[in-house]
N, CA, C and O atoms as CSV, one atom per row, in Angstrom:
chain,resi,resn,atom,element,x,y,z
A,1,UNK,N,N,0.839,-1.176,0.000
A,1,UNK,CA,C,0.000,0.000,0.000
A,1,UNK,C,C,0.889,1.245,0.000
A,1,UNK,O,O,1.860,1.292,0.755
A,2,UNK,N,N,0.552,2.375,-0.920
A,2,UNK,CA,C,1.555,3.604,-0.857
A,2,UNK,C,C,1.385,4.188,0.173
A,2,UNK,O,O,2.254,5.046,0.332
A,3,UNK,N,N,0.242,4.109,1.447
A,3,UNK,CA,C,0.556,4.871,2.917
A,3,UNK,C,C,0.579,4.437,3.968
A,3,UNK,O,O,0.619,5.096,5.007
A,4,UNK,N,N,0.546,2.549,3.810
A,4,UNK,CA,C,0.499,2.220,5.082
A,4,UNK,C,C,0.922,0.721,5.070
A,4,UNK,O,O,1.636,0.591,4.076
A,5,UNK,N,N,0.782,-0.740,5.867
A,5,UNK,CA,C,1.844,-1.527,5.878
A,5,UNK,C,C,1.128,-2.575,6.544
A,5,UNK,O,O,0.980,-2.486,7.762
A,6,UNK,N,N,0.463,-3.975,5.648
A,6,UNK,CA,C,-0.072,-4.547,6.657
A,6,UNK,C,C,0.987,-5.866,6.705
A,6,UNK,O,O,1.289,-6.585,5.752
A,7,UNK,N,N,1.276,-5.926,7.564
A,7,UNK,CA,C,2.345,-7.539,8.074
A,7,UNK,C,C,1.381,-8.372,8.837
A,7,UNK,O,O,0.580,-7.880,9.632
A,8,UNK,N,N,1.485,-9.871,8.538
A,8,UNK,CA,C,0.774,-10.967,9.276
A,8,UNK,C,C,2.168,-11.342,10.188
A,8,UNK,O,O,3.281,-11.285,9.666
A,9,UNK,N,N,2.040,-11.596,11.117
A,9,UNK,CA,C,3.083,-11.897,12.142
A,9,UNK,C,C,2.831,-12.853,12.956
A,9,UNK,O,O,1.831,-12.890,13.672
A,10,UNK,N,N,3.889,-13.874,12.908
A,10,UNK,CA,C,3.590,-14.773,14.257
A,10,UNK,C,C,5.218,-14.732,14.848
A,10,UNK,O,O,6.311,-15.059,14.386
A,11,UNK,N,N,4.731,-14.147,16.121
A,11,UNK,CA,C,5.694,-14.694,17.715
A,11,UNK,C,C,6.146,-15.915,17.680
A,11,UNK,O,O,5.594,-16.951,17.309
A,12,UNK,N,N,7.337,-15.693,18.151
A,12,UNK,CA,C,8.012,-16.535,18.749
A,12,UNK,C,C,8.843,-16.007,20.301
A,12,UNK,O,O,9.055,-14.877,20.740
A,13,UNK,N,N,9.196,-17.469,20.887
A,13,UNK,CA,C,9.760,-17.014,22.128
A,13,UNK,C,C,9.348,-15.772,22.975
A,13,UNK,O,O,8.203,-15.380,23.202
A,14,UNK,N,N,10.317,-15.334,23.319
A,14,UNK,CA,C,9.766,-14.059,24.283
A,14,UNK,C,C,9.385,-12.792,23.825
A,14,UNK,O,O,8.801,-11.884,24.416
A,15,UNK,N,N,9.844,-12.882,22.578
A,15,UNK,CA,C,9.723,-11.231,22.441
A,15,UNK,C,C,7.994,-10.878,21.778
A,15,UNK,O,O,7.346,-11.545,20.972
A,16,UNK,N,N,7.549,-9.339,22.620
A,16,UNK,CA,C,6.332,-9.106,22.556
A,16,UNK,C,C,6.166,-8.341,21.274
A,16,UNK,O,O,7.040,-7.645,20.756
A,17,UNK,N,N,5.179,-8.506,20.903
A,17,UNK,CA,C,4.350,-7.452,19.492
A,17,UNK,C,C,5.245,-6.580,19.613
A,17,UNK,O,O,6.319,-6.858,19.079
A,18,UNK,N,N,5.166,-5.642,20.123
A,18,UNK,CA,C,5.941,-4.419,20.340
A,18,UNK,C,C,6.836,-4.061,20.141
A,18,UNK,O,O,6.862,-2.974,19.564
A,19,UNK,N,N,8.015,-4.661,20.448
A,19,UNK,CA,C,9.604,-4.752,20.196
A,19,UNK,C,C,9.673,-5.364,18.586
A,19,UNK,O,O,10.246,-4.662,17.753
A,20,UNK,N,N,9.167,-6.491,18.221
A,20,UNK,CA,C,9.130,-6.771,17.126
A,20,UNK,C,C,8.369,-5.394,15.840
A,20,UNK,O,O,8.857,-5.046,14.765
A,21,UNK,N,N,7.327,-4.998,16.375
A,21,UNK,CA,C,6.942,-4.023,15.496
A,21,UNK,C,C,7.964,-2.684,15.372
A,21,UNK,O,O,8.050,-1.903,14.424
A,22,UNK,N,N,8.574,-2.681,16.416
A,22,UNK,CA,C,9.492,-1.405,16.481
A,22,UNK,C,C,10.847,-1.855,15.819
A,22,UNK,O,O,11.472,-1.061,15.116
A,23,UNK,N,N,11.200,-2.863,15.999
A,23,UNK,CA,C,12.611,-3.355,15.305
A,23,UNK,C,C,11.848,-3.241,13.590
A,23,UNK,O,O,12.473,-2.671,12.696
A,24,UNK,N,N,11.152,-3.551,13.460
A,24,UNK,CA,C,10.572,-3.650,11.274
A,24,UNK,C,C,10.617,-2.298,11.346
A,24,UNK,O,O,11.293,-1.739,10.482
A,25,UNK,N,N,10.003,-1.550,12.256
A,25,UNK,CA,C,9.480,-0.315,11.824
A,25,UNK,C,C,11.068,0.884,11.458
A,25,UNK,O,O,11.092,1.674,10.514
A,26,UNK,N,N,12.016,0.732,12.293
A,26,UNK,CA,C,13.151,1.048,12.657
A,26,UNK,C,C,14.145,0.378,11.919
A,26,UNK,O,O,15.197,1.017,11.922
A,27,UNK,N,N,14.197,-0.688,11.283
A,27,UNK,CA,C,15.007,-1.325,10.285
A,27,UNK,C,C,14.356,-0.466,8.741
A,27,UNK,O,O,15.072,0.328,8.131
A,28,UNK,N,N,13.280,-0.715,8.404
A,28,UNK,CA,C,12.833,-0.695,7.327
A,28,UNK,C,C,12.854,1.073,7.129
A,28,UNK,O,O,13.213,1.545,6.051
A,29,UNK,N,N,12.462,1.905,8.204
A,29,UNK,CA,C,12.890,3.091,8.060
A,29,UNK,C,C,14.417,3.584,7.813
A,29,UNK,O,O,14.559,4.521,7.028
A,30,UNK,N,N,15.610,3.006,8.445
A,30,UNK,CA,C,16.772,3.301,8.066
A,30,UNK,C,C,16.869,2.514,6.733
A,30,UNK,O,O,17.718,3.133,6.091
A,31,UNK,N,N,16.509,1.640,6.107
A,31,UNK,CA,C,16.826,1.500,4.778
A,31,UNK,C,C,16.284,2.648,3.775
A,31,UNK,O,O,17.089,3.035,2.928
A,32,UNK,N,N,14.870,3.283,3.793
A,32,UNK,CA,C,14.128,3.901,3.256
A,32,UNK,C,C,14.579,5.379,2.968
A,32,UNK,O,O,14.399,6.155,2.030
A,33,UNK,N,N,15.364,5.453,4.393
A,33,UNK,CA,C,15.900,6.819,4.587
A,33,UNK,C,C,17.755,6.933,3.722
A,33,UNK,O,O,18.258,7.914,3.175
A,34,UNK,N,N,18.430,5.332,3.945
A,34,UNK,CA,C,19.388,5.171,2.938
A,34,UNK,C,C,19.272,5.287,1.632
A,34,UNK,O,O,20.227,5.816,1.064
A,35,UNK,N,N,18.062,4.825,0.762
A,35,UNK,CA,C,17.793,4.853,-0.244
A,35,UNK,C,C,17.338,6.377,-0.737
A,35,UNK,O,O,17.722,6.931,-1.768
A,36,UNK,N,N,16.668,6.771,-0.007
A,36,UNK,CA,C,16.273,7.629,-0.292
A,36,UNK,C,C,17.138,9.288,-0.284
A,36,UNK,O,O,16.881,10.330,-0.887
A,37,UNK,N,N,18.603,8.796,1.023
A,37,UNK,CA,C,19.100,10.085,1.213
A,37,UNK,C,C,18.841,11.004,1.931
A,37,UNK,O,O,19.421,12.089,1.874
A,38,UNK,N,N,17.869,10.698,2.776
A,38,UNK,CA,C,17.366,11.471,3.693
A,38,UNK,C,C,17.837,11.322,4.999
A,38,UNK,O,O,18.874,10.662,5.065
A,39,UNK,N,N,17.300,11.819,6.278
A,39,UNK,CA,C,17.269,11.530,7.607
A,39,UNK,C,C,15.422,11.986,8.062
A,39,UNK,O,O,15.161,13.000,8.710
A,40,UNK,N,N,14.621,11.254,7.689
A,40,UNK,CA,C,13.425,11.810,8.315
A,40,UNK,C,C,12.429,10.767,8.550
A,40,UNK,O,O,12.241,9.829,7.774
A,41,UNK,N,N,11.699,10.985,9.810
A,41,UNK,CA,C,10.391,10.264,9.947
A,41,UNK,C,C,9.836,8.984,9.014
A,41,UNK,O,O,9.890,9.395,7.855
A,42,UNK,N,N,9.434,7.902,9.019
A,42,UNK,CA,C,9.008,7.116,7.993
A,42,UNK,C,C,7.534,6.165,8.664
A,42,UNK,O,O,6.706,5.562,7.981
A,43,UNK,N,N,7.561,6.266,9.947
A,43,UNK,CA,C,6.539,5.492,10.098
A,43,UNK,C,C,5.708,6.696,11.112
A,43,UNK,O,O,6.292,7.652,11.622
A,44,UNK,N,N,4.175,6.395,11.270
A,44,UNK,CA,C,4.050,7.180,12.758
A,44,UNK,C,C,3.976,6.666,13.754
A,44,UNK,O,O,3.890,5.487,13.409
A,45,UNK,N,N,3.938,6.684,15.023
A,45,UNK,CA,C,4.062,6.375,16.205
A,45,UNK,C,C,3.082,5.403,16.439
A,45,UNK,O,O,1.987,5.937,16.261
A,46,UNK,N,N,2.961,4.239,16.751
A,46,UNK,CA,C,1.909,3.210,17.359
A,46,UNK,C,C,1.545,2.369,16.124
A,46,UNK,O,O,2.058,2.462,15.008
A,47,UNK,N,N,0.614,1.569,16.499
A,47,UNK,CA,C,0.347,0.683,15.617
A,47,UNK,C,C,-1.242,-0.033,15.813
A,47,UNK,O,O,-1.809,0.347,16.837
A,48,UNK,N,N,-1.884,-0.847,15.103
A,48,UNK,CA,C,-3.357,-1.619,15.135
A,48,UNK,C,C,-2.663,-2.853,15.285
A,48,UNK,O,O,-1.484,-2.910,14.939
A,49,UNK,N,N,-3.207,-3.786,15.728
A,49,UNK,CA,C,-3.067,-4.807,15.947
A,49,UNK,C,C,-4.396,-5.801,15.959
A,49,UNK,O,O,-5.416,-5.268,16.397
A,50,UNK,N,N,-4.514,-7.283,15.499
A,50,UNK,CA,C,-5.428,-7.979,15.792
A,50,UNK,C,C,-4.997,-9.158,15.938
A,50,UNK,O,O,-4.039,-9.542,15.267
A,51,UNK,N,N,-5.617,-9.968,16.843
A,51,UNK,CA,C,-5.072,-11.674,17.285
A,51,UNK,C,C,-5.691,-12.421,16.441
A,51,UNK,O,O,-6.916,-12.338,16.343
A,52,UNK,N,N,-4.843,-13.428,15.552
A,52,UNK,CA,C,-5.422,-14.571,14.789
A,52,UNK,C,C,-5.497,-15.909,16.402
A,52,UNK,O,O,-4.688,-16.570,17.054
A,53,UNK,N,N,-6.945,-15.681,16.375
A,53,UNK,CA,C,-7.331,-17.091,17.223
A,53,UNK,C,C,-7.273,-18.753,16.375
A,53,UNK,O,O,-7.351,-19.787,17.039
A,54,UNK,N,N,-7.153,-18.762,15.124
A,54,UNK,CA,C,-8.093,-19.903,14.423
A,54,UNK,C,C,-7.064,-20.003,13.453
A,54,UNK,O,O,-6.509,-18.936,13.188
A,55,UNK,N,N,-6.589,-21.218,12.736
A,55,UNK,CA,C,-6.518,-21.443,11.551
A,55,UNK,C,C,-7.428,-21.034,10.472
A,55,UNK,O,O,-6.699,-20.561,9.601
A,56,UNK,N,N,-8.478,-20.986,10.145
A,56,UNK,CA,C,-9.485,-20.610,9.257
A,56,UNK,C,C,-9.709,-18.761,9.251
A,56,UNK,O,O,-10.064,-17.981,8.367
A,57,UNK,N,N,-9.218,-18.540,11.005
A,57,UNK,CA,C,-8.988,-16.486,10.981
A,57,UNK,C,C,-7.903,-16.152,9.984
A,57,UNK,O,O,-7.820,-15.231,9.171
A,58,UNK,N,N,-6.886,-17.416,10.345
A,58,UNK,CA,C,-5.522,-16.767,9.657
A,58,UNK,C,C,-5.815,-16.701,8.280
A,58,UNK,O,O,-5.893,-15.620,7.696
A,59,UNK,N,N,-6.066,-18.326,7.449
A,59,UNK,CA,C,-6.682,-17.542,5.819
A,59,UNK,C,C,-6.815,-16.559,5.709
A,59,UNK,O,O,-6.108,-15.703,5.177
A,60,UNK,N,N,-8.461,-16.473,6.569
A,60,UNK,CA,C,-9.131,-14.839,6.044
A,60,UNK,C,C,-8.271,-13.567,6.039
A,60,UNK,O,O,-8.193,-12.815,5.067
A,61,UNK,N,N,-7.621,-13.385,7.227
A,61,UNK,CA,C,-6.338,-12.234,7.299
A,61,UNK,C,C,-5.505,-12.114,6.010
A,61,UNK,O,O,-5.262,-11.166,5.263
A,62,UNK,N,N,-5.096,-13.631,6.017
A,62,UNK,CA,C,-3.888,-13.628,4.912
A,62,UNK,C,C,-4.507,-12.882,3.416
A,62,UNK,O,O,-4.066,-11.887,2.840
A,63,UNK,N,N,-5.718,-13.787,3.035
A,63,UNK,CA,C,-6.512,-13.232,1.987
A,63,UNK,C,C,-6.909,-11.827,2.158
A,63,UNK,O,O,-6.473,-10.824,1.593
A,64,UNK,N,N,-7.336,-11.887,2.575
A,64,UNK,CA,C,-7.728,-10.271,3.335
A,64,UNK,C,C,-5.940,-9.298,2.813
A,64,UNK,O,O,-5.873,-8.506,1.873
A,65,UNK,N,N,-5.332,-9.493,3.276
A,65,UNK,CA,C,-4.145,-8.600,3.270
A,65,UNK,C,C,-3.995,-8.678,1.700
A,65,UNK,O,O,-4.088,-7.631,1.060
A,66,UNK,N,N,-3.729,-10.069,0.951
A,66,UNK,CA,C,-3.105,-10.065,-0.546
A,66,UNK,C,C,-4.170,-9.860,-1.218
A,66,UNK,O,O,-4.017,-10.098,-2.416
A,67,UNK,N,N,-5.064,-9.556,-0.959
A,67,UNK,CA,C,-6.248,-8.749,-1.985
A,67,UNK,C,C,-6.242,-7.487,-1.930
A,67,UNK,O,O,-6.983,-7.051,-2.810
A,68,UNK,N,N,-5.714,-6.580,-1.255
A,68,UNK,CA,C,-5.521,-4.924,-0.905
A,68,UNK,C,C,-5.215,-4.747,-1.954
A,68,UNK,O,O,-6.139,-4.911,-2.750
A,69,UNK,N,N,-3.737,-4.302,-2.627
A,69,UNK,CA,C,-3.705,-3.700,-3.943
A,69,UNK,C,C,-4.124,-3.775,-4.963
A,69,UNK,O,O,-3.664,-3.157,-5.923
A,70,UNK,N,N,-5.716,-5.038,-5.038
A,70,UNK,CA,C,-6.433,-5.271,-5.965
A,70,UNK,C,C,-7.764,-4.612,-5.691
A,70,UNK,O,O,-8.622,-4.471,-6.562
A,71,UNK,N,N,-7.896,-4.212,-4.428
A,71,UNK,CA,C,-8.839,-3.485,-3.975
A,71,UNK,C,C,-8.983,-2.213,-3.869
A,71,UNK,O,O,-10.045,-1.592,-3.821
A,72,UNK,N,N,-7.472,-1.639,-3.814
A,72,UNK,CA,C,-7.080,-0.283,-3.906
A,72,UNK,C,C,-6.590,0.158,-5.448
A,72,UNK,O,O,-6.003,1.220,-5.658
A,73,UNK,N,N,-6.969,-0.971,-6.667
A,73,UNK,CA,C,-6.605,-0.523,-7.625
A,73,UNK,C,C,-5.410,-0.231,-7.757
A,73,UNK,O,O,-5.286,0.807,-8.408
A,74,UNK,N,N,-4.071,-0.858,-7.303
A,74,UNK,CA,C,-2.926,-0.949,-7.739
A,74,UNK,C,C,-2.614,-2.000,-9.016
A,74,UNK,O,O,-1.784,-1.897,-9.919
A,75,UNK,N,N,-3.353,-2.783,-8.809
A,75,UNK,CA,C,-2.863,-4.006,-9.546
A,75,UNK,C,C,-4.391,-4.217,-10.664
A,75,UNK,O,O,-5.363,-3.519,-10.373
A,76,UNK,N,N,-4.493,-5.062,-11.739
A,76,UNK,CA,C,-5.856,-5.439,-12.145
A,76,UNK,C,C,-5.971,-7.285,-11.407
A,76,UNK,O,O,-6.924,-7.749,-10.781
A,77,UNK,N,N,-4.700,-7.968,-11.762
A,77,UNK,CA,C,-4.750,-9.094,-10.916
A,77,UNK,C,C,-4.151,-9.045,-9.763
A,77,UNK,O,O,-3.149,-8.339,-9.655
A,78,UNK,N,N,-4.680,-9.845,-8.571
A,78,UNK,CA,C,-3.460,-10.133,-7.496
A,78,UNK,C,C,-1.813,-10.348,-7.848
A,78,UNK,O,O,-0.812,-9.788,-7.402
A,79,UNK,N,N,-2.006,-11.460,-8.892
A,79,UNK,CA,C,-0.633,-11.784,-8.848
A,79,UNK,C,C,0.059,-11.251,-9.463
A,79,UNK,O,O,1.186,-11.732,-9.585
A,80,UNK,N,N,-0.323,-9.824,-10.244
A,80,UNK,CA,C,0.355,-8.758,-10.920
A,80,UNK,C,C,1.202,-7.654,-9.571
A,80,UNK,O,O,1.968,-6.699,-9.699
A,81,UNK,N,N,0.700,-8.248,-8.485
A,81,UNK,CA,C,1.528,-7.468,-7.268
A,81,UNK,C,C,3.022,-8.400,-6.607
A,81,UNK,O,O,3.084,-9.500,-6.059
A,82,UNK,N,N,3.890,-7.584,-6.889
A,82,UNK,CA,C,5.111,-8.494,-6.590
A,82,UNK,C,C,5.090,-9.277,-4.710
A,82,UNK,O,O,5.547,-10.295,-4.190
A,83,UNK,N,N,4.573,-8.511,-4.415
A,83,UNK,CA,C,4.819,-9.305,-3.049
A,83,UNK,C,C,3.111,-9.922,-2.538
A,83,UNK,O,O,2.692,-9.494,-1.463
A,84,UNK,N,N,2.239,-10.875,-3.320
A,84,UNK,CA,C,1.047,-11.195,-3.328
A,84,UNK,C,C,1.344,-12.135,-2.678
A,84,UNK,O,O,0.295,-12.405,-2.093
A,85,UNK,N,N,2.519,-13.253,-2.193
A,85,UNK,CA,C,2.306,-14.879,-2.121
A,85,UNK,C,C,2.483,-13.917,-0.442
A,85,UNK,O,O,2.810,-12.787,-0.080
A,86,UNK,N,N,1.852,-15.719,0.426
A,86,UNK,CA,C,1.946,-15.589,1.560
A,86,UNK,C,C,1.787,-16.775,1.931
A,86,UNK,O,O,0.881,-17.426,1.410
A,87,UNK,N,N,2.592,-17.340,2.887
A,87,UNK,CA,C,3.243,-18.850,3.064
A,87,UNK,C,C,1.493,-19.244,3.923
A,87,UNK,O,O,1.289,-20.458,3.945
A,88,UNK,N,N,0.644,-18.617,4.394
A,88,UNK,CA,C,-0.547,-19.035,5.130
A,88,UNK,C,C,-1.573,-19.045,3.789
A,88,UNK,O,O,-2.662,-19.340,4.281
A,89,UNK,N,N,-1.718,-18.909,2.667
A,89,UNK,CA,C,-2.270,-19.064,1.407
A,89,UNK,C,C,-2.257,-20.904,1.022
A,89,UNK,O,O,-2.699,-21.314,-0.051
C-alpha cells in the first residue's frame, strides 16, 4: 500500500508485538531513509493490531491482506503485485 503496511506476524519465544513491530518499523525506516538520502520520519508512532485465534482467521487475514492492492486498484490481478504470495495461502 503507498501509505500504510499490513504484516501478518507470528511470535516466537519471548519477544512481545511491540519490540518486534518497532525493530521492522526502525530497520525498514533506516533503509528507506538510505535509499532515499534522507534523515526523516518514515513510520508514525503506534500501531493496530489484531489476534489470529483460528486457523481458518488466519486464511481470512492472509486473503484479506493479498487482496488490498487489488482493492485499492494498484494491480488489475493479485498476482500482478510483486509481493502477493503468503506462506498461510
Amino acid at each position: 500500500m503507498p501509505d500504510h503496511a499490513h504484516w501478518l506476524l507470528q511470535l516466537h519465544g519471548g519477544e512481545s508485538l511491540a519490540v518486534l513491530v518497532g525493530r521492522l518499523k526502525s530497520a525498514s525506516a533506516r533503509r528507506a531513509n538510505a535509499a532515499l538520502g534522507r534523515r526523516s520520519p518514515v513510520w508514525a508512532t503506534g500501531y493496530h493490531d489484531r489476534a489470529v485465534r483460528s486457523e481458518q482467521a488466519l486464511s481470512d487475514v492472509a486473503r484479506y491482506l493479498v487482496a488490498n492492492p487489488l482493492r485499492r486498484g494498484l494491480v488489475e490481478r493479485i498476482g500482478d503485485y510483486p509481493y502477493w504470495d503468503a506462506v498461510w495461502l
